[in-house]
C-alpha positions in Angstrom: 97.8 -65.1 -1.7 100.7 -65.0 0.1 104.0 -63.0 -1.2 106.9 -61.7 -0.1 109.2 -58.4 -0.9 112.8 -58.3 -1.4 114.8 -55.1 -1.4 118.0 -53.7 -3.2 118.7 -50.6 -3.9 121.3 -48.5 -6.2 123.4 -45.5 -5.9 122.3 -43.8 -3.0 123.4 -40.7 -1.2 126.3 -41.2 1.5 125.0 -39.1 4.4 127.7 -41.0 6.6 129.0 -37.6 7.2 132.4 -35.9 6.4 135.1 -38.5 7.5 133.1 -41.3 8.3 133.3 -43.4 5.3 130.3 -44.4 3.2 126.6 -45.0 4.9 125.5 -48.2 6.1 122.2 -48.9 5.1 118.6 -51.0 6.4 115.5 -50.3 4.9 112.7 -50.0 7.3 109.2 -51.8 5.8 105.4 -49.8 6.8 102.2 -50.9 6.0 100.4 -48.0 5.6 97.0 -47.8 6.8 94.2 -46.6 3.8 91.4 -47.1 6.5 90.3 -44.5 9.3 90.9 -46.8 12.8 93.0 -49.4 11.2 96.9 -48.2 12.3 100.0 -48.3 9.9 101.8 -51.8 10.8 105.5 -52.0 10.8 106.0 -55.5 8.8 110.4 -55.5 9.8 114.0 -54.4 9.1 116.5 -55.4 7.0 119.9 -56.3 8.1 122.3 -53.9 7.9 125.2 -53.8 5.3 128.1 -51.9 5.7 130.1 -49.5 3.7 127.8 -49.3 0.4 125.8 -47.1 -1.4 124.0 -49.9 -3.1 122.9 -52.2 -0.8 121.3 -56.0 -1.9 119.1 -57.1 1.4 118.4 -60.8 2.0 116.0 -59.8 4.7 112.4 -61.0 3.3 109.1 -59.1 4.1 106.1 -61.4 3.7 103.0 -60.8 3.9 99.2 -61.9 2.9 97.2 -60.0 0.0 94.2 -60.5 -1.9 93.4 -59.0 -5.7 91.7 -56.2 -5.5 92.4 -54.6 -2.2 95.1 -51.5 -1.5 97.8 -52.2 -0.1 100.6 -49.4 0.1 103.8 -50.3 1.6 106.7 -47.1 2.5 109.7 -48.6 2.6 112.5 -46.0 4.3 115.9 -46.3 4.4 118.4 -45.1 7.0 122.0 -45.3 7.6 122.7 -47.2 10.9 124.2 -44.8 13.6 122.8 -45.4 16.7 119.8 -47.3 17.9 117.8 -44.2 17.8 120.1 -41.8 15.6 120.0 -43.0 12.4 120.2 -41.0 9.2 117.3 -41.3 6.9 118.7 -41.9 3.3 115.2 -42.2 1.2 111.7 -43.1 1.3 109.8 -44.8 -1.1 105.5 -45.5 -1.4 104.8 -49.3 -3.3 101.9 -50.0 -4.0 101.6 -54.1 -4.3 99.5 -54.6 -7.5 101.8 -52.0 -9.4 104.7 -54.3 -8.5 102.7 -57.4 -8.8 101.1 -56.8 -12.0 105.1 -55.4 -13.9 107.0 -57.6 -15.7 109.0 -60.1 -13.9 107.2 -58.1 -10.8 109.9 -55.9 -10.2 109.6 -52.2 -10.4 111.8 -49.7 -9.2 111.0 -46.2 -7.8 113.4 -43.2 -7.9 114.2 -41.5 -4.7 114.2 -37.8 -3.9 117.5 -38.1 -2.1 119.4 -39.9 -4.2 119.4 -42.8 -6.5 116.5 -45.4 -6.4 115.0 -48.6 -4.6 114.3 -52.2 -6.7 111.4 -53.8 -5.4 110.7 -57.7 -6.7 108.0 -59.8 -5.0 107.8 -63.3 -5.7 104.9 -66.0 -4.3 105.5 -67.1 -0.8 105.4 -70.9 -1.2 106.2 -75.0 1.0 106.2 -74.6 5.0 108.9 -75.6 6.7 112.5 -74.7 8.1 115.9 -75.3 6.7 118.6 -75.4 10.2 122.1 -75.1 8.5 126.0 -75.1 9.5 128.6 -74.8 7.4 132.0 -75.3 7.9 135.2 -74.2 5.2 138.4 -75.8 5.1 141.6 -75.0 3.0 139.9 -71.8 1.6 143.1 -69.8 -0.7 144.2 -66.6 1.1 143.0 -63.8 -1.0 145.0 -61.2 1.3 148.2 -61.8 0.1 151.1 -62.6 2.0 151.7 -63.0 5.7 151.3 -65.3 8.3 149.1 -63.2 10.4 147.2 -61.3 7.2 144.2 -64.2 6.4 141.0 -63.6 4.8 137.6 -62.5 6.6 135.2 -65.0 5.0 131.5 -65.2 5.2 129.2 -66.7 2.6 126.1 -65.8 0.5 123.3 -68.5 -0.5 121.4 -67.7 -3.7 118.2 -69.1 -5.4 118.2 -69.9 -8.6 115.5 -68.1 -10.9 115.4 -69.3 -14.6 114.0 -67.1 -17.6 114.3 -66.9 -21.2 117.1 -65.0 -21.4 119.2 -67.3 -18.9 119.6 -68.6 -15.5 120.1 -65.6 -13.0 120.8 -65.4 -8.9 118.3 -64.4 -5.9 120.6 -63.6 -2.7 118.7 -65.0 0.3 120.6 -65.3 3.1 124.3 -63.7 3.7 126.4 -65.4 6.6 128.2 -63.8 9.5 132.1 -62.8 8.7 135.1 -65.0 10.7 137.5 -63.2 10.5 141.2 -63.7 9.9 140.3 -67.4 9.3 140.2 -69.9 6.1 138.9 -72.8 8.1 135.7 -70.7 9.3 133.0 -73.1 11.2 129.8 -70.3 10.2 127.4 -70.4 12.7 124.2 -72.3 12.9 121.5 -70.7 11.0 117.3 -71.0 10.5 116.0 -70.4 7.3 112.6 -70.5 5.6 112.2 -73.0 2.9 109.6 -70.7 1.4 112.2 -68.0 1.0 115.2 -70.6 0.4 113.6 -72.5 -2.5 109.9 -72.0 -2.4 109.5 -75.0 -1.0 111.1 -76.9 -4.2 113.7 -79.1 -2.4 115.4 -79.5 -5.7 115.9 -75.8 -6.9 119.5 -74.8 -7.7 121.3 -73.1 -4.9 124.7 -71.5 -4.9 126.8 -71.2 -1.6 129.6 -67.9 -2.9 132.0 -67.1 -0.4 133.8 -63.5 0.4 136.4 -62.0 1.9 135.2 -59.1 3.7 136.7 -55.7 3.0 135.5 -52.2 5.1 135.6 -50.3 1.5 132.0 -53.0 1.0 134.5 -54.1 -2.3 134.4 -58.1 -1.0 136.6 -60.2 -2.8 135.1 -63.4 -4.4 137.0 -66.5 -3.1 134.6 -68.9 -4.5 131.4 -71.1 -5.2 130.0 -74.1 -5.6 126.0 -75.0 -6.6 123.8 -77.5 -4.5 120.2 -78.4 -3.7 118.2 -77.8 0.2 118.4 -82.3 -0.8 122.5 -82.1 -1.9 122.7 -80.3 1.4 120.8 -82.8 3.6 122.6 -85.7 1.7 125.8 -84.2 2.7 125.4 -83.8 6.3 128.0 -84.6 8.3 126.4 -84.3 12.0 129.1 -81.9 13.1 132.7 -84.1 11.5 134.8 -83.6 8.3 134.1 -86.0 6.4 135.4 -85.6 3.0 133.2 -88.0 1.4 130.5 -85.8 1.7 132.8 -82.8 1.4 131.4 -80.1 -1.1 134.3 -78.6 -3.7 134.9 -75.1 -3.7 135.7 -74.1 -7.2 137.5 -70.6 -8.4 137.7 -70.0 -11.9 137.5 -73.7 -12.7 140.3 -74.2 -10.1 140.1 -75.9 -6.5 139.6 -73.4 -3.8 138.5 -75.1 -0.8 135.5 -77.4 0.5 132.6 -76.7 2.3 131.7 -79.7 4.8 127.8 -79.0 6.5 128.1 -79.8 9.5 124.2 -79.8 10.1 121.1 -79.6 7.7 117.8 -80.9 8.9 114.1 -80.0 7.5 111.7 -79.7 9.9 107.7 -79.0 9.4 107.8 -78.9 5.4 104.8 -79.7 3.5 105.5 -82.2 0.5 105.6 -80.2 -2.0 107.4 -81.5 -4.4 105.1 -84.6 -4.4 101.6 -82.1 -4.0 98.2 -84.2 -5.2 97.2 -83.2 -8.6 93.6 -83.5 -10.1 93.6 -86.0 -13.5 92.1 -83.0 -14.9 95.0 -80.5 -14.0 97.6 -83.4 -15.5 95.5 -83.7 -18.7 97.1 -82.7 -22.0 95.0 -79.9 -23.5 92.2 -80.9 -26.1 94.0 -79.4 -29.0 98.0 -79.0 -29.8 99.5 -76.2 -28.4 103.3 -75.1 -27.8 102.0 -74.0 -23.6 103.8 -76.2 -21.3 101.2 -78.9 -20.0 101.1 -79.8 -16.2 103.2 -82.6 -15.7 101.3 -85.6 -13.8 104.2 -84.8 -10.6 103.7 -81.3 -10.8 102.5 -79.2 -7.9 99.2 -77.0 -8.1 100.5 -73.9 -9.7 99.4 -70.4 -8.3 97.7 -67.2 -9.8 101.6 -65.7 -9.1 102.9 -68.5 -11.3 100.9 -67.6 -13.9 102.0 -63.8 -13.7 105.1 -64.4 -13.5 105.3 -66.5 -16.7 104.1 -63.4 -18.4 100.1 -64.1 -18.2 98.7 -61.6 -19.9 95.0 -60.7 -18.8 92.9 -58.3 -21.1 89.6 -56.4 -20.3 86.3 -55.7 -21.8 84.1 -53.5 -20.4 80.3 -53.5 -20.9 77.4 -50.6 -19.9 74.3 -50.7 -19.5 71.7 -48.3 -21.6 68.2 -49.4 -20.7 65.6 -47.1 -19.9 65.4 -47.8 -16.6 68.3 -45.9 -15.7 66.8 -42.5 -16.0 67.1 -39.8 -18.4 70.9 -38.8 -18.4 69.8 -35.3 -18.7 68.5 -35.2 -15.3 70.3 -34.7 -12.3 70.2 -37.7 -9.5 69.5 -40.5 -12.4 72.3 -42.8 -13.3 73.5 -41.8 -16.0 73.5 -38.7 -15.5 76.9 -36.8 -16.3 78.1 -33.4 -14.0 79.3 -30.8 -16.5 81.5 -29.5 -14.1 83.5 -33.2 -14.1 83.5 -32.7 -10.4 81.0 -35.2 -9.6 81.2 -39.0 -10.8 78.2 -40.5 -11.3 77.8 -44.3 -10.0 79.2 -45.7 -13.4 81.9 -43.8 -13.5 82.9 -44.8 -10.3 82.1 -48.6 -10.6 84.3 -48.5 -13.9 87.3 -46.2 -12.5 87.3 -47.9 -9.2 87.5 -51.3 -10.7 90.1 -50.8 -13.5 92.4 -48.8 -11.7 93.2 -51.7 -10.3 92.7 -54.4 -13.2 94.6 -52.0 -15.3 97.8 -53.2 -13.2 97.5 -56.5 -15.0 96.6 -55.4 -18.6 100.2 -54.0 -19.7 98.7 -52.9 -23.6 96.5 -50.6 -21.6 93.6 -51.6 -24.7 90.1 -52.0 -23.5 86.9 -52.6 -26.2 83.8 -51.1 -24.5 80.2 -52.4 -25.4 76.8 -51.1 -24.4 74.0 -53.1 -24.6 70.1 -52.6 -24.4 69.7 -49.3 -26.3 67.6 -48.4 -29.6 69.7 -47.3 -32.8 67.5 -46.3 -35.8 64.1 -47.7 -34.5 65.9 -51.2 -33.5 67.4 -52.5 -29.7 70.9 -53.6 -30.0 72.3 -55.3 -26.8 76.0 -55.2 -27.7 77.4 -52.3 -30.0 80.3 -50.3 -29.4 81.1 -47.1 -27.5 82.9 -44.4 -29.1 84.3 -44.1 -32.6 87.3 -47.0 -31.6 87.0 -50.7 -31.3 89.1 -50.2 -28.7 90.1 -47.3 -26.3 93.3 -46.6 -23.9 93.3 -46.4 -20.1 90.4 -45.6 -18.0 90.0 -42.2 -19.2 89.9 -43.6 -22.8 86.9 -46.0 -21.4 85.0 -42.9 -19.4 85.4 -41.3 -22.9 84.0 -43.4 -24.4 81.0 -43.8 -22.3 80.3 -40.1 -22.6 80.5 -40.4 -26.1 77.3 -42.9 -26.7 75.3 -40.1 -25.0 76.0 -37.9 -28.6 75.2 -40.5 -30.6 72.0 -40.4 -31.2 70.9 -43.5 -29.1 67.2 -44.1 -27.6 67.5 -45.4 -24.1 65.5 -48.8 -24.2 64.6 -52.6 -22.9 64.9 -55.2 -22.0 68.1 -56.5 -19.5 70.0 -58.3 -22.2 73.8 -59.2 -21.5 73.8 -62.4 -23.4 75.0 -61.2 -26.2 78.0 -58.9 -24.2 79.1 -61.7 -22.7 79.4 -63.6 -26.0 81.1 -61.2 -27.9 84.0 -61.2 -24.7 84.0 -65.0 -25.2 84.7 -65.1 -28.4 87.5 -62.5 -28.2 89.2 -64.2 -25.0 89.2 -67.6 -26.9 90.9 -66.0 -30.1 93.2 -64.2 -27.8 94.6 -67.5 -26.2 95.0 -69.3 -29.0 97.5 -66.0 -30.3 98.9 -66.6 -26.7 99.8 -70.3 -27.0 100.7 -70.2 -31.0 103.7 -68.4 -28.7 104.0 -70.6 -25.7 102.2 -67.8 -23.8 98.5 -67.6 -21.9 95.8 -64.9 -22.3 92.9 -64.6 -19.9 90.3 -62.2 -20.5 87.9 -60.0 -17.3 84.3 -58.4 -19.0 82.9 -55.8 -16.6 80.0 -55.7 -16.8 77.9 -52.6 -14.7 74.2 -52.7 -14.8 71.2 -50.9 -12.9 68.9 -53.7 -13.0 68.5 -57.7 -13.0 68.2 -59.5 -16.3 65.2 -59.9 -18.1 65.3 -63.2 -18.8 67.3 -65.2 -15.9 67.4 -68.3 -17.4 68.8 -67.7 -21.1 71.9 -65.7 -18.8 72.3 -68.7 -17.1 72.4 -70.8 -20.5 74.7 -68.1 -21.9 77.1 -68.5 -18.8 77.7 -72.7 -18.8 78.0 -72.0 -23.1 81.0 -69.7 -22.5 82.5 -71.2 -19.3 85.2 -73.5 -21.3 86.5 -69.7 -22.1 89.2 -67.8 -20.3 86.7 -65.3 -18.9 85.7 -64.4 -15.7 82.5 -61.7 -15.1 82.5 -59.3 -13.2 78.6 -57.6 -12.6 78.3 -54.7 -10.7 74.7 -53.5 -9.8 74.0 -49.9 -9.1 70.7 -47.9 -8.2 68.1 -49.1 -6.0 66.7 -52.4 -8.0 66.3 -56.0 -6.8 69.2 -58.2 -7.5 68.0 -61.0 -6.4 67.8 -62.6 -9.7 72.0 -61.2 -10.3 73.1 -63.5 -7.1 71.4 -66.4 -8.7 73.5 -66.1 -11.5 76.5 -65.5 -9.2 75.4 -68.9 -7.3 75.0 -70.8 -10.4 77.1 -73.7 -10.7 78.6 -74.3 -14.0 81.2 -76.8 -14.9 83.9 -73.7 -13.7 82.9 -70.6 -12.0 83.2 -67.5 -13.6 81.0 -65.3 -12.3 80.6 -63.1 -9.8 78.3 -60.3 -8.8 78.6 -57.5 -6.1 76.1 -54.6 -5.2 77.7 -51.1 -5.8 75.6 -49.5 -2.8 77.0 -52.0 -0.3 80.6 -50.6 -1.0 80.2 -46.8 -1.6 82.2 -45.8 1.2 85.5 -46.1 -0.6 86.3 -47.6 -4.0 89.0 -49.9 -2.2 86.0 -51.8 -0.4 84.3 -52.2 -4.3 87.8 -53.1 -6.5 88.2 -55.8 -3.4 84.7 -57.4 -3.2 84.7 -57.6 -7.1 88.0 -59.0 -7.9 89.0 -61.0 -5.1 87.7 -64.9 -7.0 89.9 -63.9 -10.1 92.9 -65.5 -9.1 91.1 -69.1 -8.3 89.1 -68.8 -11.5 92.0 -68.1 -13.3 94.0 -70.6 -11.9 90.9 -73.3 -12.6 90.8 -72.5 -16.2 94.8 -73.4 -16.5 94.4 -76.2 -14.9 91.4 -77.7 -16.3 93.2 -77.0 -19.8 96.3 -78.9 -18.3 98.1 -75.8 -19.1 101.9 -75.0 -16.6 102.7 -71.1 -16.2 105.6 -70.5 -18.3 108.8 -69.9 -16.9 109.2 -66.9 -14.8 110.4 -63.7 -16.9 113.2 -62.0 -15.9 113.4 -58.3 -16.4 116.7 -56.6 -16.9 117.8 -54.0 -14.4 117.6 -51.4 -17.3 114.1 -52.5 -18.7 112.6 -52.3 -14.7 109.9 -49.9 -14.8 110.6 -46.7 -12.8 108.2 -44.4 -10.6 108.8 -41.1 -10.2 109.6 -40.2 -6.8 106.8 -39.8 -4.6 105.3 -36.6 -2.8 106.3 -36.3 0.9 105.2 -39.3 2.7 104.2 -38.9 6.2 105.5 -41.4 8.2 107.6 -41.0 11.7 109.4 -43.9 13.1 111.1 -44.3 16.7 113.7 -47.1 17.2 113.5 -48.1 20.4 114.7 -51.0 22.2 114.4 -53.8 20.2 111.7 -52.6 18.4 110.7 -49.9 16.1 107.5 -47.6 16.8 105.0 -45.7 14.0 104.5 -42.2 16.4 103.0 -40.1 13.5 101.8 -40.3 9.7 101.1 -43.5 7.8 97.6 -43.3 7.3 96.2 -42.4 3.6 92.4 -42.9 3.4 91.2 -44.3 0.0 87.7 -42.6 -1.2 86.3 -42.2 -4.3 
C-alpha cells in the first residue's frame, strides 16, 4: 500500500538561544533499518517555518508498506541555523502500524525535550500533477495605515477531510510570502494530486491567505473554497479576467479576488471515473444502514476501510494433537521453559503475529480455541483455553495457552480444524451484523498454528468454500518438521474469495518481522474483496480530536547521527535496530 506522513508538532522547546527569538523548525524523516546489511534511508525534510514553537508542515513523506512488515520511522527535529549547524529540538521513533492501526491514524508521541510530535498518515492515492499560479488583487491592508506599510501575503491550500463530527482542514501546501504587496502574483508551483486531493478532482479545497508577521502570529486576510476542477475552469492563461475571478471573502465581507493565472493536470489517472466490478456496485443481500458502493464509485482501499473505523477482531486457535510431543519434555513443541527465558515455537508464532495484528484490534479481546485434544475419554477439536471466553493482549492469549496444559487434557488425534474455523465464522458474521446495525464494518483474522497437515484434506477444503461468504481470513502457521504439502493445497484452493493463507514457521525463524510479514501481507486484498463483494463503501473517515490522539511516551535514546551537507542530508552513524525474536 502506498501512504504518506504528515507532521505537526506542539509546544516545543525554543533552543534559538538567548536573544534570538523563537526556533525555526524542520523535522528530518529516517527510515530506520531493522535488518543487518540493509542501511537506514533518509525519506526528506520538511520546509522550514519560522518563528514558532508549534510548527504545522505541509511537506509530505510517502512511502510504500505492506501489512505485516516493521517499519520504524525517527523523525528529528531541528531548529534551522546553518546548513550544517542546526539545533536539534526532539526526536521521535514511529512505528507505521501503531499509527496506521489508531483512530483517525493519528497518534502523537511525547518528546523528551519538550512538548510532542502529531503524526497522521493517510493513503497515498490518483497520479498526476497539479502546476498552479495564483495571482491577488485588491487584498484589504491588514497593517494599518501608511502608504509604504502593506501587507506580506502568502497563501495556504487545505484538503478538506469530512468526519462525523464535522468537516475539518488538512494544510498541504503553504505559498511563498510577497512582501509589502496586496496585488501579489505567487509564483508558479507543482503539486501532487495524490497529496492535493487524493486524486478526487472534486474534493473541497480552501485557498487562506496571510499576512506574514516575524512573531509566526500571521494575520488571516481571507479565504475562499474551490475544487483542483473550479481551479482548472478558472484559468486565466496568465490575464485578469474577472469573469473567472475567485472572491476573497473575510468575515462574510469582500476582501479581494484570486485570479489563477495557470492550472493544468498533467499525467492523472481517471480516478474519479475508475471501472467498478457489478459485483462491487451491488446492493448487499440483506438491508443494512453500511453505505453501499455507488455504481461511479472508485475501488476503495484496505486504508479506506481503516479509516472509516473498520474494526478487525482476532481469534486464535492451537493445536493439541499428540503429535506434537510430550510438553514435559524438552525440544518437543509444546514444551514450556520454566525459566520464561525460552519461547517455544508457539509462542513465538502467536506473539510474533499478534503484536502486529494487535495494532488493528483496538478492544485488545481475543477468544482462544484448541482443538484435537481428549477431555474425559472424548476428542474435542474446538474448546476453549483458560477459564475466559475471551482473554486480553497477547500475554492474556500466552496465558491462556499455558493454562490448558493444567487442565487435565490428554494430548490426542486426528488434525481437525473444521470445527475452529466454524466457530470463527460464526462469530465474525454475528460481529458484522452488530457492525452495520451501526453503519460500521467488522472483519474478523483466526490464527490458526499447527504442527501437522490435516487429516482429512478434503472436508478442510469443504469447510473453507462453506465459510468463505464470512469476513474471515486464515491465517495457518505450520511448525516442527512435518509435511505441509497437503496445508499449501488448502492455501491454493480456489474458493469463490480467498481467505486463506498458509506459511511455514521454519522458513522465517530468523526474525519474527520475516513471519508477521509473510503471514499477513494478503489481508488487506481479502479484506478489501469481502467489502466489495458485499457492495459495502468504508464509512467516512474518523476524525480524532487533538485531545483524544493517543500519546507515546517518549522513546529511549534513539541512535541516529545526521550530517547536512550540501544539498543533501547524510545518516553517518545509528539507525539500525535489528528485529529478532
Amino acid at each position: 500500500m502506498k501512504l504518506e506522513l504528515s507532521l505537526r508538532a506542539v509546544d516545543l522547546q525554543n533552543v534559538a538561544g538567548f536573544m534570538k527569538g523563537t526556533s525555526d523548525p524542520f523535522c528530518v524523516v529516517t527510515q530506520m533499518s531493522t535488518a543487518t546489511g540493509t542501511p537506514p534511508k533518509v525519506l526528506g525534510h520538511s520546509e522550514v517555518i519560522k518563528n514558532t514553537l508549534s510548527p504545522s508542515w505541509t511537506h509530505v513523506f510517502p512511502f510504500d508498506y505492506e501489512m505485516g512488515s516493521i517499519m520504524k520511522l525517527i523523525v528529528t527535529i531541528y531548529d534551522e541555523e546553518t546548513k550544517r549547524d542546526n539545533k536539534p529540538m526532539g526526536t521521535a521513533l514511529l512505528d507505521v502500524s501503531d499509527v496506521l492501526g489508531a483512530r483517525g491514524q493519528r497518534k502523537a508521541v511525547q518528546l523528551r525535550q519538550g512538548g510532542k510530535l502529531l503524526a497522521h498518515l493517510r493513503e497515498r492515492r490518483g497520479t498526476g500533477l497539479l502546476r498552479l499560479q495564483l495571482k491577488a488583487s485588491k487584498l484589504k491592508n491588514t497593517e494599518g495605515f501608511g502608504f509604504r506599510n502593506k501587507s506580506d501575503p502568502f497563501f495556504e491550500l487545505s484538503r478538506q477531510i469530512n468526519s462525523a463530527a464535522g468537516d475539518t482542514w488538512d494544510n498541504v501546501y503553504r505559498s511563498e510570502t510577497k512582501m509589502n504587496n496586496l496585488e501579489p502574483q505567487w509564483n508558479m508551483t507543482t503539486l501532487e494530486l495524490s497529496t492535493l486531493c487524493g486524486g478526487d478532482e472534486r474534493l473541497p479545497l480552501k485557498v487562506t491567505i496571510y499576512d506574514y508577521d516575524d512573531d509566526g502570529k500571521h494575520d488571516y486576510m481571507g479565504e475562499f473554497e474551490t475544487t483542483v476542477q473550479g481551479l482548472l475552469t478558472a484559468c486565466t492563461n496568465g490575464v485578469e479576467d474577472p469573469s473567472k475571478a475567485l472572491k476573497v471573502q473575510k468575515q462574510g465581507k469582500a476582501a479581494g479576488v484570486v485570479y489563477v493565472f495557470q492550472a493544468e493536470v498533467s499525467g492523472a489517472s481517471n480516478h474519479n471515473n475508475d471501472e467498478v466490478t457489478p459485483r462491487m456496485a451491488a446492493v448487499s443481500l440483506q438491508p443494512t444502514p453500511a453505505t453501499v458502493i455507488p455504481a461511479t464509485a472508485s475501488a476503495p482501499s484496505f486504508v479506506s476501510y481503516l479509516s472509516g473505523g473498520l474494526e478487525l477482531n482476532v481469534v486464535v486457535g492451537i493445536d493439541f494433537t499428540g503429535s506434537n510431543g510430550n510438553p514435559r519434555e524438552a525440544g518437543t513443541l509444546h514444551y514450556l521453559d520454566p525459566t520464561g527465558t525460552t519461547k517455544n515455537d508457539y509462542e513465538k508464532a502467536i506473539s510474533s503475529i499478534l503484536s502486529v495484528l494487535s495494532k488493528y484490534d483496538h478492544d485488545q479481546q481475543y477468544p482462544v480455541l484448541g482443538f484435537g485434544a481428549k477431555y474425559n475419554g472424548v476428542v474435542n477439536h474446538c474448546f476453549q483455553c483458560g477459564p475466559h471466553p475471551e482473554v486480553e493482549g497477547i500475554d492474556g492469549v500466552l496465558d491462556a495457552y499455558h493454562q490448558v496444559f493444567h487442565s487435565g487434557l490428554i494430548m490426542s488425534s486426528p488434525t481437525d480444524i473444521t470445527h475452529v474455523i466454524q466457530k470463527a465464522a460464526e462469530r465474525a458474521k454475528a460481529a458484522q451484523q452488530k457492525a452495520e446495525a451501526s453503519g460500521k464494518q467488522a472483519y474478523t483474522i483466526l490464527l490458526i498454528v499447527t504442527d501437522g497437515a490435516v487429516t482429512d484434506v478434503q472436508a478442510t477444503a469443504d469447510c473453507l468454500a462453506r465459510v468463505c461468504d464470512a469476513p474471515l481470513s486464515i491465517v495457518m502457521v505450520g511448525v516442527g518438521q512435518a509435511d505441509f504439502t497437503a496445508m499449501q493445497f488448502l492455501d491454493d484452493k480456489s474458493t469463490r474469495r480467498d481467505i486463506a493463507q498458509f506459511v511455514e514457521f521454519n522458513q522465517h525463524q530468523a526474525s519474527s518481522a520475516s513471519l508477521s510479514a509473510a503471514t499477513l501481507k494478503e489481508i488487506p486484498d481479502q479484506v478489501v474483496s469481502y467489502f466489495q463483494w458485499r457492495g459495502i463503501a468504508p464509512g467516512k473517515p474518523i476524525e480524532v480530536a487533538e485531545e483524544d490522539i493517543i500519546v507515546a511516551e517518549e522513546e529511549e535514546d534513539i541512535d541516529l547521527s545526521l550530517d547536512f551537507q550540501e544539498g543533501d542530508i547524510v545518516v553517518t552513524g545509528g539507525g539500525t535496530r535489528e528485529i529478532g525474536w
